[in-house]
MILUM-797038 format. One record per residue (C-alpha): residue in three letters; residue number from 0; x, y, z negated. Coordinates in steps of 0.1 Angstrom, whole numbers, always signed. Each point is the difference from the previous one (the first is absolute). Layout:
BEGIN
{ALA, NUM, {X, Y, Z}},
...
This chain:
BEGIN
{UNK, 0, {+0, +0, +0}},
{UNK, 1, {+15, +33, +9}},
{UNK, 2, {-8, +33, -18}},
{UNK, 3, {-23, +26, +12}},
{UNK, 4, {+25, +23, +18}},
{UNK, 5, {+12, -30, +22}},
{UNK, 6, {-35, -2, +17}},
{UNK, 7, {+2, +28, +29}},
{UNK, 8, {-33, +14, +11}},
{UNK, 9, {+7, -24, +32}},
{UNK, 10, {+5, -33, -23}},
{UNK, 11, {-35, +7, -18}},
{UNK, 12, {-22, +3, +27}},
{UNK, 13, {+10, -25, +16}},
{UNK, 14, {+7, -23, -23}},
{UNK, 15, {-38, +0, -17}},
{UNK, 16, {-22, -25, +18}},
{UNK, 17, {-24, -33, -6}},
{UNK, 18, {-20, +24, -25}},
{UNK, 19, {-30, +15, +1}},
{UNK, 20, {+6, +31, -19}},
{UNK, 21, {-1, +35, +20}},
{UNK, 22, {+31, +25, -6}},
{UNK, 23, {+15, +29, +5}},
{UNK, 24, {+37, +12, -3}},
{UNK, 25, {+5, +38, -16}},
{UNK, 26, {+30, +16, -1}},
{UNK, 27, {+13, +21, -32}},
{UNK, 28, {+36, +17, +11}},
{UNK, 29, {+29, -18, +14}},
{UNK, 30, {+1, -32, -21}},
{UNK, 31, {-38, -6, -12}},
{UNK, 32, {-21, -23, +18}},
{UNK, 33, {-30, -6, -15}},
{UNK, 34, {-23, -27, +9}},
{UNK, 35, {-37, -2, +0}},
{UNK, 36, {-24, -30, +1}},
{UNK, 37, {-41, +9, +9}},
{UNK, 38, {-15, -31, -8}},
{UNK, 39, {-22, -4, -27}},
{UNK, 40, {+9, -42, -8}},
{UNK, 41, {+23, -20, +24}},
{UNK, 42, {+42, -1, +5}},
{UNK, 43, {+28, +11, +20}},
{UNK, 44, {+33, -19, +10}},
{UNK, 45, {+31, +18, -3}},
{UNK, 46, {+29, -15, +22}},
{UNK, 47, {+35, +8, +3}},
{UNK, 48, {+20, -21, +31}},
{UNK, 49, {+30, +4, -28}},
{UNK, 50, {-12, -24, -29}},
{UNK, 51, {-23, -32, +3}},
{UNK, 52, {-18, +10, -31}},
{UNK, 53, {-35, +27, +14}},
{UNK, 54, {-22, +22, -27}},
{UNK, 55, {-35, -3, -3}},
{UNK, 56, {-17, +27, -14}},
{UNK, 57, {-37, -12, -9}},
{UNK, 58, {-29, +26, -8}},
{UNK, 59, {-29, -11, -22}},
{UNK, 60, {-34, +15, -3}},
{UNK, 61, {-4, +21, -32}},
{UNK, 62, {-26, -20, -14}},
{UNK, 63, {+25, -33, +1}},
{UNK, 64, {+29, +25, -19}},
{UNK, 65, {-16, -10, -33}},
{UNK, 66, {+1, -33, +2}},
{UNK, 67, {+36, -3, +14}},
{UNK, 68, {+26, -23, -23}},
{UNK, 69, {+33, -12, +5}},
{UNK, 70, {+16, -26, -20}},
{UNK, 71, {+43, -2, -6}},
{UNK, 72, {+17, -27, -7}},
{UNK, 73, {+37, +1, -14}},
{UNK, 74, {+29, -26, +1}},
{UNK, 75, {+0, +3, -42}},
{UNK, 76, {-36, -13, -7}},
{UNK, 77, {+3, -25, +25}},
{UNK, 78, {+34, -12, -16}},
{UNK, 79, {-18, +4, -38}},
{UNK, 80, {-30, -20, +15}},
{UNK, 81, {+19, -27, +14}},
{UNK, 82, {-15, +7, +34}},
{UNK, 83, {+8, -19, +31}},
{UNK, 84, {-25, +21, +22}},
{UNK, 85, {+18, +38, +1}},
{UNK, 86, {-8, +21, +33}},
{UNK, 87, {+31, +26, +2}},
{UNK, 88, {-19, +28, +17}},
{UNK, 89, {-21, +30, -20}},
{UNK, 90, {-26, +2, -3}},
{UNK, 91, {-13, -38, -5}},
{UNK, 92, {-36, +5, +14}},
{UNK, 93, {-16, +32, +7}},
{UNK, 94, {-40, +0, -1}},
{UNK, 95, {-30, +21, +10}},
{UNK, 96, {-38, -6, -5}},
{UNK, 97, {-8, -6, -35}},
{UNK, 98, {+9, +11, -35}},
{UNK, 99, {+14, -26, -21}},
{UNK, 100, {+30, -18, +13}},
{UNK, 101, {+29, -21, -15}},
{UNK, 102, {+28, -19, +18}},
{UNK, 103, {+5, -27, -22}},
{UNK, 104, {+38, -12, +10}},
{UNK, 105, {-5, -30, -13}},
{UNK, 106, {-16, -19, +23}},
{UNK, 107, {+3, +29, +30}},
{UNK, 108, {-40, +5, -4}},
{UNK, 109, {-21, +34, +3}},
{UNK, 110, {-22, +2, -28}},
{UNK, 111, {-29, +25, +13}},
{UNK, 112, {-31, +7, -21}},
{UNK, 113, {-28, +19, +26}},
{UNK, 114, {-33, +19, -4}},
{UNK, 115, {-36, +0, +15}},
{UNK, 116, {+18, +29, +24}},
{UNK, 117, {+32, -20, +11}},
{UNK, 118, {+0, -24, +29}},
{UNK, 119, {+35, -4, +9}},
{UNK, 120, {+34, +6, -7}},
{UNK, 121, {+33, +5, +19}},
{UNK, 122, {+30, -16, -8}},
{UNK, 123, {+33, +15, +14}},
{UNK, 124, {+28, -21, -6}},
{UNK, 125, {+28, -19, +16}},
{UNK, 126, {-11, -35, -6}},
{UNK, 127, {-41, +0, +11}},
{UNK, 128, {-25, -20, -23}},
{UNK, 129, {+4, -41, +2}},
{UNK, 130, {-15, -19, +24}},
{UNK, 131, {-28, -12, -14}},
{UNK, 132, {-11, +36, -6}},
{UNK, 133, {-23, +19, +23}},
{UNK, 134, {+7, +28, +13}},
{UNK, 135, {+1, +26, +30}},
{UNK, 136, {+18, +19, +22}},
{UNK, 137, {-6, +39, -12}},
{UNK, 138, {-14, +19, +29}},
{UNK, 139, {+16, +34, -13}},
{UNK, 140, {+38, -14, -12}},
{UNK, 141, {-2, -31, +26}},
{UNK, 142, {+34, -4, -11}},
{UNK, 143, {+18, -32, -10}},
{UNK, 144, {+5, +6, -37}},
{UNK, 145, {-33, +15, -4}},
{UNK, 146, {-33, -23, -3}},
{UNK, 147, {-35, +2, -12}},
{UNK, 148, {-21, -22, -22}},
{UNK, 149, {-35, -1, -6}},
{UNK, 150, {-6, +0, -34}},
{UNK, 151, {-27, -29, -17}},
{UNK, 152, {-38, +13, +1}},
{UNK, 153, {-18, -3, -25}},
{UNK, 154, {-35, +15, -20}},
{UNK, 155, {+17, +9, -34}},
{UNK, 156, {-26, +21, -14}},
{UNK, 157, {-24, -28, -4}},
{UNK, 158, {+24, -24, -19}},
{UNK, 159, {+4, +21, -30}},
{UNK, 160, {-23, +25, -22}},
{UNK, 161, {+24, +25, -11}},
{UNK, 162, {-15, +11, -33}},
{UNK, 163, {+7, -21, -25}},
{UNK, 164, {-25, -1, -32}},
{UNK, 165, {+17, +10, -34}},
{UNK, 166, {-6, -17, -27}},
{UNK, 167, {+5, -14, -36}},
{UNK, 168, {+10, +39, -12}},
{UNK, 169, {+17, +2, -37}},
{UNK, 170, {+13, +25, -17}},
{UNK, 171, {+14, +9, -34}},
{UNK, 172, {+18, +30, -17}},
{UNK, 173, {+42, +1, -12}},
{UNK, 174, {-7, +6, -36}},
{UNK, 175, {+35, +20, -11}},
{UNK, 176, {+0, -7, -35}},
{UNK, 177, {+9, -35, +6}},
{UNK, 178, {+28, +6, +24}},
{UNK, 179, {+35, -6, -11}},
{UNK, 180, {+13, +40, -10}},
{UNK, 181, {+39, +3, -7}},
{UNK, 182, {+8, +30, -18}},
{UNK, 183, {+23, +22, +16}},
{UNK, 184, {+17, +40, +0}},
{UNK, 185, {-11, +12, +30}},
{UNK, 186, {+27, +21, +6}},
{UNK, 187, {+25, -31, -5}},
{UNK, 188, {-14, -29, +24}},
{UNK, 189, {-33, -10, +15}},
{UNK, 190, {-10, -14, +32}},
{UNK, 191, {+34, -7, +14}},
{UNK, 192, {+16, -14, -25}},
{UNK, 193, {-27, -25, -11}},
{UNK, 194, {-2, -8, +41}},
{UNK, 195, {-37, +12, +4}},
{UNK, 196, {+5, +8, +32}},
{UNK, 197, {-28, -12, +23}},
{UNK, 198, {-35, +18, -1}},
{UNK, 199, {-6, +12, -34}},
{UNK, 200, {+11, +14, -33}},
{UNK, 201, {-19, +1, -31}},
{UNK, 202, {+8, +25, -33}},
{UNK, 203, {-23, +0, -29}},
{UNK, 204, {+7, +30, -25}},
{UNK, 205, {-10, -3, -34}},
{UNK, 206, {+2, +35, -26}},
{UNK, 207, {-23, +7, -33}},
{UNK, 208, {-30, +26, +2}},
{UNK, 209, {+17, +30, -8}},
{UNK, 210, {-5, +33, +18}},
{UNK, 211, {+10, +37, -7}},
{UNK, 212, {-15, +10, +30}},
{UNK, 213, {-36, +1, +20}},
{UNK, 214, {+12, -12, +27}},
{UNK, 215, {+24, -30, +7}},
{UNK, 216, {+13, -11, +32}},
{UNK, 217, {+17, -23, +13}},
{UNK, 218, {+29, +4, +26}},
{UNK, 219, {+13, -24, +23}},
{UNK, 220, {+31, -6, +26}},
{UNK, 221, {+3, -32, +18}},
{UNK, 222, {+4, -15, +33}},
{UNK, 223, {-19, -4, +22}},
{UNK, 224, {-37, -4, -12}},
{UNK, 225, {-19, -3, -35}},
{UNK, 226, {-35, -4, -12}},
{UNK, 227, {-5, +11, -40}},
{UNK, 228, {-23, -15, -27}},
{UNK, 229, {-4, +13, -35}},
{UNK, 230, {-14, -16, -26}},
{UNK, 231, {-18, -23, +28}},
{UNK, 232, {-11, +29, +18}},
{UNK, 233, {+8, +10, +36}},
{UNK, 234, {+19, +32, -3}},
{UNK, 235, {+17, +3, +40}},
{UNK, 236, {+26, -7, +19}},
{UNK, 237, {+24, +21, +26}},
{UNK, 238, {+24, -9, +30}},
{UNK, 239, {+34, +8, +6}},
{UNK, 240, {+27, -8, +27}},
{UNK, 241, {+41, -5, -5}},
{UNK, 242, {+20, +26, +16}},
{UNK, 243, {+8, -28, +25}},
{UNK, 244, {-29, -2, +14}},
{UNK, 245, {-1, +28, +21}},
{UNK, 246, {+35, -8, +17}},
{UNK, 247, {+6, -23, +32}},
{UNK, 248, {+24, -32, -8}},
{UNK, 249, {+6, -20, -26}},
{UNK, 250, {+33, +13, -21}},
{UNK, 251, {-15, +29, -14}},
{UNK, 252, {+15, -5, -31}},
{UNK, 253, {-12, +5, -41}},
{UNK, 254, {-32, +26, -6}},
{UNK, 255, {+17, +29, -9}},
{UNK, 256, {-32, +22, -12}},
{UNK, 257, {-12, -26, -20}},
{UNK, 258, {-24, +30, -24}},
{UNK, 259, {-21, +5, +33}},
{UNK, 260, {-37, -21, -1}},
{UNK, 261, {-6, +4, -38}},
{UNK, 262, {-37, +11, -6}},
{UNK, 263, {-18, +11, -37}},
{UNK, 264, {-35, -13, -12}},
{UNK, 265, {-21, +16, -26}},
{UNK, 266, {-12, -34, -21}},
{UNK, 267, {-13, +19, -26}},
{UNK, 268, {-31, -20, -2}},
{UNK, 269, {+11, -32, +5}},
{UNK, 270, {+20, -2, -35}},
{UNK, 271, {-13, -14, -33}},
{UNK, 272, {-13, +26, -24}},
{UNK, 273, {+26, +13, -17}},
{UNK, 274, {+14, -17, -37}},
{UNK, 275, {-14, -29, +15}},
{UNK, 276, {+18, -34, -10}},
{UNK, 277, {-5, -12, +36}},
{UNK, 278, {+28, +5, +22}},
{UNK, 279, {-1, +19, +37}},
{UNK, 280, {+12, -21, +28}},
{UNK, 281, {+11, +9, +36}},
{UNK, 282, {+0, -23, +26}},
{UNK, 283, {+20, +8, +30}},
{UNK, 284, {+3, -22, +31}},
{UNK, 285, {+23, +11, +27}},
{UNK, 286, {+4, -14, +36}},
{UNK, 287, {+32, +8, +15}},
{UNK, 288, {+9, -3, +34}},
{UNK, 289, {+33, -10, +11}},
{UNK, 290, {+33, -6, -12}},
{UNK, 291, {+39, -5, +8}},
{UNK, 292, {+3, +23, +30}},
{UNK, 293, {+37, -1, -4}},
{UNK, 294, {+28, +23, +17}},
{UNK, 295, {+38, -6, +5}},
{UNK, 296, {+8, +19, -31}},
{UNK, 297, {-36, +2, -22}},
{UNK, 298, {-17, -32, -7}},
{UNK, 299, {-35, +14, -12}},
{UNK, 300, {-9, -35, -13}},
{UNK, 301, {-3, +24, -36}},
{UNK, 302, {-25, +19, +18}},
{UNK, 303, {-25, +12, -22}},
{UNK, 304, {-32, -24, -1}},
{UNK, 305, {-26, +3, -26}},
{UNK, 306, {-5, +23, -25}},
{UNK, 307, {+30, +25, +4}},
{UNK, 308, {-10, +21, -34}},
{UNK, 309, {-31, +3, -21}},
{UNK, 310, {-7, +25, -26}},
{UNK, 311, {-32, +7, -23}},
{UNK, 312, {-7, +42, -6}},
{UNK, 313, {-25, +6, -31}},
{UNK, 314, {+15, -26, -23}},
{UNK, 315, {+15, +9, -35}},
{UNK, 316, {+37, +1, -3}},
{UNK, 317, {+16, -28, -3}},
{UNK, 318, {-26, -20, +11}},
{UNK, 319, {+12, -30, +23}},
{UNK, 320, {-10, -19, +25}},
{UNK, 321, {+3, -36, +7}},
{UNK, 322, {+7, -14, +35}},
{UNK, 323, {-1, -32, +11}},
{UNK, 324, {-2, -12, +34}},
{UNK, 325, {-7, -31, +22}},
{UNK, 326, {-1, -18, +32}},
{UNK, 327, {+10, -29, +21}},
{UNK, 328, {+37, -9, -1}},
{UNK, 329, {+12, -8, +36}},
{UNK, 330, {+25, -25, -7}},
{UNK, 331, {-26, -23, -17}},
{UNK, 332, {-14, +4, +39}},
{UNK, 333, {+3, -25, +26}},
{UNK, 334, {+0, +29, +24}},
{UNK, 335, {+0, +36, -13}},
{UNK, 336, {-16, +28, +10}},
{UNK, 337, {-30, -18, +5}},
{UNK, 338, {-23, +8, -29}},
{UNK, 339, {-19, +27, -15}},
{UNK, 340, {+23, +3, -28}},
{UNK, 341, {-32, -5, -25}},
{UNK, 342, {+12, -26, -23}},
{UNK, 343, {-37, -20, +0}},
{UNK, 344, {-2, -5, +38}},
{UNK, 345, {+0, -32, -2}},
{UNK, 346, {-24, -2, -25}},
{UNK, 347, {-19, -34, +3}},
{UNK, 348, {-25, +4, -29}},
{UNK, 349, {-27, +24, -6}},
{UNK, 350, {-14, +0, +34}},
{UNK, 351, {-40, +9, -2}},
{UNK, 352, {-24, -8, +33}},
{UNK, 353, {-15, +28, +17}},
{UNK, 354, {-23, +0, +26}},
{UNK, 355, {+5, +21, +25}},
{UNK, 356, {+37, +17, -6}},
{UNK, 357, {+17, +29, +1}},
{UNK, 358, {-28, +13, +25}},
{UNK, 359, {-29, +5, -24}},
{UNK, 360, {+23, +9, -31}},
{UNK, 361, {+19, +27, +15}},
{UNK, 362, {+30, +10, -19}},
{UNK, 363, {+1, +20, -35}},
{UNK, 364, {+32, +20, -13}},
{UNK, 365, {-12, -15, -35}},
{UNK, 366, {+6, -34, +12}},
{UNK, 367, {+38, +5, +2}},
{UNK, 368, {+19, -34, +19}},
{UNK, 369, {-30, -19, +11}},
{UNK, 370, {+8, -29, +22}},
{UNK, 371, {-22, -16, +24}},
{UNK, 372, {+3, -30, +22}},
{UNK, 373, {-22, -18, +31}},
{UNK, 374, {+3, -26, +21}},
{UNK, 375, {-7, -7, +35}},
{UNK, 376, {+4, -26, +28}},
{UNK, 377, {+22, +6, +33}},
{UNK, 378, {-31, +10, +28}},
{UNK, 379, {+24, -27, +23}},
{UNK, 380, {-12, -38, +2}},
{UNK, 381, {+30, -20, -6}},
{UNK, 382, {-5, -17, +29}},
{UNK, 383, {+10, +35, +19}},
{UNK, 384, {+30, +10, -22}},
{UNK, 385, {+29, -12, +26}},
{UNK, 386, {-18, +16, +28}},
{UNK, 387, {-17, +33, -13}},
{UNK, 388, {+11, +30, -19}},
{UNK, 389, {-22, +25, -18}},
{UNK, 390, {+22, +25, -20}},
{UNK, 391, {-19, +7, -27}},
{UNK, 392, {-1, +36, -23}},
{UNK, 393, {-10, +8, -34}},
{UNK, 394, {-21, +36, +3}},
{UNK, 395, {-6, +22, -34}},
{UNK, 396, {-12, +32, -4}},
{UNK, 397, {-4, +20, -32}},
{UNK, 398, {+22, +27, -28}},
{UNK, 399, {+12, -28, -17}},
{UNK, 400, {+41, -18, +0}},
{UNK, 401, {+2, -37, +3}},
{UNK, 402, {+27, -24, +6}},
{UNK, 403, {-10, -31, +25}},
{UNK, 404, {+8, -34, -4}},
{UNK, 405, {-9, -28, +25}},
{UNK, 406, {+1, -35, -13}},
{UNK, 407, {+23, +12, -31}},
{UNK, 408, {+27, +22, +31}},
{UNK, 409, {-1, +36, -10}},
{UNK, 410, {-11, +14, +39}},
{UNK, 411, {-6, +37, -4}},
{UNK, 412, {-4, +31, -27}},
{UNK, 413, {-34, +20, +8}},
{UNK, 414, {+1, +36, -10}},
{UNK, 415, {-36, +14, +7}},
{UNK, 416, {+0, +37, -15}},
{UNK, 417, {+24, +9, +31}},
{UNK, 418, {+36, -5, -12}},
{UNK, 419, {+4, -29, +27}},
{UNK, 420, {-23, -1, +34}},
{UNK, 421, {-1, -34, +4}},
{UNK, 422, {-38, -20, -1}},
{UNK, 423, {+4, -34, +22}},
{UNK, 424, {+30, -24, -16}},
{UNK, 425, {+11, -29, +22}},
{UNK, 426, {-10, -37, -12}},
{UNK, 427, {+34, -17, +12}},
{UNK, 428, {-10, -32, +14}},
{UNK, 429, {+29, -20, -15}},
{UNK, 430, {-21, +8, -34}},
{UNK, 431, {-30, -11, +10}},
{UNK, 432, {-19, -38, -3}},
{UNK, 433, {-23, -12, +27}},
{UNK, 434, {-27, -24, -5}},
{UNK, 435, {-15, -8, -34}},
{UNK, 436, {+28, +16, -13}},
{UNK, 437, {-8, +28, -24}},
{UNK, 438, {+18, +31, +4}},
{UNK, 439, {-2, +28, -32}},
{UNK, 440, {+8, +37, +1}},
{UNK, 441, {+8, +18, -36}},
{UNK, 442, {-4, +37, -5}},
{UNK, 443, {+15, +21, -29}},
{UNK, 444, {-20, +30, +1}},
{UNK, 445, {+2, +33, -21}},
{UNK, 446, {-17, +35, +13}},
{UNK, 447, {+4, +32, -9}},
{UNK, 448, {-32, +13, +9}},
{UNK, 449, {-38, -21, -5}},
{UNK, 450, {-1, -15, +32}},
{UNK, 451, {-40, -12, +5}},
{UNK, 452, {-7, -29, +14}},
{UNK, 453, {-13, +14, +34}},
{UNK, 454, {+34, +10, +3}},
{UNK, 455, {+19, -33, -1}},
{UNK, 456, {+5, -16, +29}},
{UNK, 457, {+19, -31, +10}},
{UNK, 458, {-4, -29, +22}},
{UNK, 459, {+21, -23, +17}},
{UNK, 460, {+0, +6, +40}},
{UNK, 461, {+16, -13, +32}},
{UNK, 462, {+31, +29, +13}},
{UNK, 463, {-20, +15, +25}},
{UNK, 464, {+27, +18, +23}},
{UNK, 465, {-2, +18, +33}},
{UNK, 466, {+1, -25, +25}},
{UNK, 467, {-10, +16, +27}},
{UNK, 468, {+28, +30, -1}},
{UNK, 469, {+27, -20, -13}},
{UNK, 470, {+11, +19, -24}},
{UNK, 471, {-5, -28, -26}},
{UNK, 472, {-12, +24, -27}},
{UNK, 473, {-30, -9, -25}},
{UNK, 474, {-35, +15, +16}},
{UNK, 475, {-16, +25, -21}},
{UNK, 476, {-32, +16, +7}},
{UNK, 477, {-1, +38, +6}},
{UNK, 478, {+3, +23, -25}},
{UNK, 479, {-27, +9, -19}},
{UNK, 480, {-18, -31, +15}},
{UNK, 481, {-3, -32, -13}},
{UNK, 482, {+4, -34, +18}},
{UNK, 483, {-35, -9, +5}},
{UNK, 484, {-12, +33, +10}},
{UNK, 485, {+28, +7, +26}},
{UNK, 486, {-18, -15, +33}},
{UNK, 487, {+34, +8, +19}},
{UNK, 488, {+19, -24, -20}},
{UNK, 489, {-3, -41, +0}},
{UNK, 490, {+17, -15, -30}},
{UNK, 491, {+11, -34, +12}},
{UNK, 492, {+23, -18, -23}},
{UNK, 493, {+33, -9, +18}},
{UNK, 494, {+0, -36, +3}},
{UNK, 495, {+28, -13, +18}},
{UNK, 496, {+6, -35, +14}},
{UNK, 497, {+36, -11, -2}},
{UNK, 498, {+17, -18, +28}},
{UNK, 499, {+36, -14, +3}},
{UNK, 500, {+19, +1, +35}},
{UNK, 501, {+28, -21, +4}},
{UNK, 502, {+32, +16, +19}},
{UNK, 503, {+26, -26, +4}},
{UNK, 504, {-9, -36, +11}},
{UNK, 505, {+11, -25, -23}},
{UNK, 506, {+44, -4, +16}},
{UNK, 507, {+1, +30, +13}},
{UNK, 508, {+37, +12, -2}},
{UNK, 509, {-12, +37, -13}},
{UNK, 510, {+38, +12, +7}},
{UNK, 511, {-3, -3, +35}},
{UNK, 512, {-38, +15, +5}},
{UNK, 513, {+10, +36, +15}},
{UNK, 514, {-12, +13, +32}},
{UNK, 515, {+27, +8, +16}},
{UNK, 516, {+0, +37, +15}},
{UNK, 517, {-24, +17, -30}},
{UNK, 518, {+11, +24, -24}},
């Protein structure tokens, strides 16, 4: 292959034939040749009498751009694999036509999933699917290394009801006084150092019922989020962000203004009357949100997380308070940073029936940590699990915060009063059972607002994307109108049927597959 500048004006034109692209040849100065194709989808051949090897230049309608993939394959992972079957030239396989496709290099087999929208796919590679497969000469790339195959037809919509029924809904309530509290300094050790350091943080603060002033209050510091009870009562709950956060990259190194994000609230009327023999107590959980973005020289692992400082105004002098804190410890964990950091989550007992879940109940400040669970059964009959795929979502709405688990994996953190956008979370099908198989969804759920039971929503639905642009992205309806009132807008879960085409008979000598004169 020689370098632009060796092609003459002379060499290009006549050197581009066998395609069926238009061009046009513009010339910019006394060294700039630029060259223009019109076509909308087809190819052009670039020859040059000096080397055997010719340039094809192929032009794809937009609407296939989407759906393009192209799959690499390196001499180190097929050494590390033990692989006998290792095709030298890169890419491996490029593909048009549908979304979802794998190479596996295993076996040299396409693995294509396809929608209600996608009838074929084109395979450009230099060894063409086996025998055995059918396939077709492409009438806009009729080129050798190109081909077409007609994907498997199939009614899809009929073999599955995507709406699976929930059912079996409990619930129950993290009761904090029976949690395990360590008493600690806050200003000497916390989160960190006990290694709390996935989801959440809890403090309890204990001082006597003496005030010298009308009004107490309470002030906080922490990272990156807290919700505050007192005396069993919902008091609030504020947000903050790390420094970090608002720079590109990774090695941003330790918080440096740690005093920014503290916040004061009046709990005057929250205490016990004062000389009482009752003690006042503060419960403080905090969900922080990442850790150990580290830098060549910082290592901001000693990041603040938690509580950063706490302090009481309206007490007596000398009057202390008592901090104790608790969590989950992630080296007791068979993989951290997978739980809510609420010591109880795995609570077994105390479990109560309710009949129609978090839907009719809504969700009350005053509750604190409720938990709920449901189960459901996978809308696919067995019988169609190897050959059809229906991603399936989990949609909320509503002000409140929950953590999602799906068959005991922690799957997504749902912040409803705006501090995240996100409503649909992903159901990942290596999760999921099929069959009889029961499959069970836990919730830890704590609001900062009444949220009213009209306002709850969740259900579990197939990932309805935009199959007929491409773009792969979940549907929504318009805004400001919902799905069944937006006539302009079908809603057809995106069932796919999978398909596996086979690319190297069985003995093929892959090594020696090129086409000679491609590049």
């Amino acid at each position: 292959n020689r370098s632009t500048r060796d092609f003459s004006i002379f060499d290009i034109i006549t050197s581009i034939d066998n395609g069926n692209l238009g061009y046009s040849i513009r010339k910019v100065g006394q060294a700039i040749h630029i060259l223009s194709f019109n076509g909308v989808g087809g190819y052009a051949r670039i020859r040059n009498a000096e080397t055997t090897k010719d340039l094809y230049v192929l032009a794809l309608h937009k609407e296939f751009l989407g759906t393009l993939h192209a799959m690499f394959d390196e001499p180190h992972w097929a050494q590390s694999d033990n692989r006998t079957v290792f095709l030298p030239h890169s890419p491996t396989i490029v593909t048009w036509g549908t979304q979802n496709v794998y190479y596996n290099n295993l076996d040299a087999t396409i693995e294509t999933e396809h929608g209600d929208q996608e009838h074929e796919i084109t395979i450009l590679s230099s060894k063409p699917p086996a025998d055995h497969v059918r396939q077709q000469i492409h009438q806009t790339y009729p080129l050798p290394f190109v081909c077409k195959k007609q994907l498997t037809a199939g009614e899809k919509t009929s073999e599955v009801h995507l709406a699976p029924k929930l059912y079996n809904w409990r619930t129950r309530i993290t009761y904090f006084p029976e949690l395990s509290w360590r008493p600690i300094e806050l200003k000497n050790g916390g989160a960190l150092e006990n290694y709390y350091v996935s989801g959440h943080v809890l403090y309890l603060g204990e001082f006597p019922c003496k005030y010298i002033a009308e009004s107490v209050w309470l002030h906080v510091n922490m990272r990156h989020r807290c919700t505050i009870f007192v005396n069993g009562q919902f008091v609030g709950g504020h947000t903050t962000f790390s420094r970090q956060f608002f720079f590109p990259g990774t090695k941003t190194g330790p918080e440096i203004f740690t005093s920014l994000g503290a916040e004061k609230y009046d709990i005057t009327r929250y205490l016990n009357l004062p000389g009482g023999q009752e003690k006042n107590s503060i419960i403080v959980f905090v969900d922080s949100w990442g850790l150990s973005r580290q830098s060549v020289v910082f290592c901001d692992a000693t990041n603040p997380r938690g509580i950063i400082s706490a302090s009481i105004k309206g007490l007596e002098p000398e009057t202390r308070v008592r901090w104790s804190i608790c969590g989950v410890d992630v080296r007791k964990l068979d993989i951290p940073y997978t739980s809510t950091g609420i010591p109880d989550e795995n609570k077994q007992t105390d479990w109560v029936d309710h009949n129609s879940g978090i839907g009719s109940h809504g969700v009350l400040p005053s509750d604190g940590i409720r938990w709920w669970k449901f189960k459901f059964r996978h809308p696919i009959d067995i019988k169609f699990k190897d050959v059809l795929k229906a991603p399936l979502r989990l949609e909320i709405y509503g002000s409140f915060t929950s953590y999602v688990f799906l068959n005991e994996t922690l799957i997504g953190r749902y912040y409803g009063n705006g501090d995240c956008a996100q409503h649909d979370f992903y159901l990942m099908d290596g999760l999921l059972k099929f069959g009889e198989e029961e499959n069970e969804v836990k919730m830890m759920v704590y609001s900062w607002e009444i949220v009213n039971p009209e306002d709850v929503k969740l259900e579990i639905k197939g990932w309805e994307i935009d199959d007929i642009n491409k773009t792969g992205n979940l549907v929504k309806p318009k805004k400001g109108v919902s799905v069944d009132d937006d006539i302009d807008l079908e809603l057809e879960a995106w069932i796919v049927r999978k398909e596996v085409i086979p690319i190297i008979n069985t003995g093929d000598d892959v090594k020696n597959t090129e086409i000679s004169g491609a590049s």
